[in-house]
C-alpha positions in Angstrom: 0.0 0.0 0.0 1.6 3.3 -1.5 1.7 6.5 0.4 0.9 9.0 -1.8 1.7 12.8 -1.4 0.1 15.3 -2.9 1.6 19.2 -2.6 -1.1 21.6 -1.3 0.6 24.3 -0.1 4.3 25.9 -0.5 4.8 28.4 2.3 7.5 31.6 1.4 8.4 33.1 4.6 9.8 36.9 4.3 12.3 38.8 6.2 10.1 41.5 8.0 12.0 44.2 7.2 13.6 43.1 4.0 11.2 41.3 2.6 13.0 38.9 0.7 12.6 35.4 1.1 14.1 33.6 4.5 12.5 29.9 4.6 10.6 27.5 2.5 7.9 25.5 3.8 5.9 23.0 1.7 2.5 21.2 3.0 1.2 18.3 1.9 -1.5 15.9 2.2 -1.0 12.3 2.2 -3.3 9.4 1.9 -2.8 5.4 1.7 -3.9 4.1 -1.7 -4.9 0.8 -2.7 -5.2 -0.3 -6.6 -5.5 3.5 -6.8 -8.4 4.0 -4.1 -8.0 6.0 -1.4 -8.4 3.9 1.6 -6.8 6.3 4.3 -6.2 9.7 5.1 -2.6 10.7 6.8 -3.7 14.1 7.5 -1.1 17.0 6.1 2.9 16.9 6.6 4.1 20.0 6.7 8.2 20.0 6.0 10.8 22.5 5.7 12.6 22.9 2.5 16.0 24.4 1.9 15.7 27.3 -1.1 17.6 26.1 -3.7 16.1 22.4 -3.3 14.5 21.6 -7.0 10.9 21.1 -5.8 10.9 24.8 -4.4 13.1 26.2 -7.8 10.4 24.6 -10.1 7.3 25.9 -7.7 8.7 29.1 -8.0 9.3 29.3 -11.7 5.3 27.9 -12.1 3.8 30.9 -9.7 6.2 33.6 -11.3 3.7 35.4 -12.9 1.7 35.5 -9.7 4.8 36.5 -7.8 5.0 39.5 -11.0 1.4 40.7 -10.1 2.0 40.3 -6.2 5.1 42.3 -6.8 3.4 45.1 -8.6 0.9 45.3 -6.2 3.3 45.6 -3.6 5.2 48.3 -4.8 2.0 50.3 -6.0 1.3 50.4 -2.4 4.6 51.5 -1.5 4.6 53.8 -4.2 1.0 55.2 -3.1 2.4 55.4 0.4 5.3 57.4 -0.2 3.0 60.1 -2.1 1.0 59.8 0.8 4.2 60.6 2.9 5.2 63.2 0.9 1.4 65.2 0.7 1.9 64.8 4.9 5.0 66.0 5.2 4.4 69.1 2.9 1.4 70.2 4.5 3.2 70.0 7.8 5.8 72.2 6.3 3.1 74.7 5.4 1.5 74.8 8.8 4.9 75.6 10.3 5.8 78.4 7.3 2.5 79.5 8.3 2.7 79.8 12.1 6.2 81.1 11.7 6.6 84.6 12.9 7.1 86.6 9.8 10.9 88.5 9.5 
């Protein structure tokens, strides 16, 4: 009777500050099979997986364009942010000029 293992979930944990990858996890769900019927569930494994090990390389490489559009979104938001920094930051300047005493 064949355990089989079927990937469900591949975890990408970031450096807080950084945000580049740190760790790999992968999560799968396994099940004992008979003449290719299902016959028991062995609940999900969850393993740790180095970066450069092939199964997370060729994950990666099928969710890059999902990776592209999560990356986009990211940095429109940081991009949208920084504006909103920037608006802030001059209207704070302004009130100040304003309440300055004038020369």
């Amino acid at each position: 009777m064949p355990i089989i293992s079927k990937l469900r979930q591949i975890r990408i944990d970031l450096d807080p500050d950084k945000g580049f990858a740190v760790g790999f996890s992968v999560e799968s769900i396994r099940s004992v099979e008979e003449n290719s019927q299902k016959i028991a569930d062995l609940g999900p494994h969850i393993e740790s997986v180095a970066p450069d090990a092939p199964m997370v390389v060729a994950a990666i490489a099928d969710l890059n364009a999902a990776n592209a559009v999560a990356l986009l979104t990211y940095q429109a938001e940081v991009q949208r942010l920084a504006g909103e920094l920037a608006a802030s930051q001059a209207e704070v300047a302004a009130l100040k000029a304003a309440q300055a005493p004038a020369p």
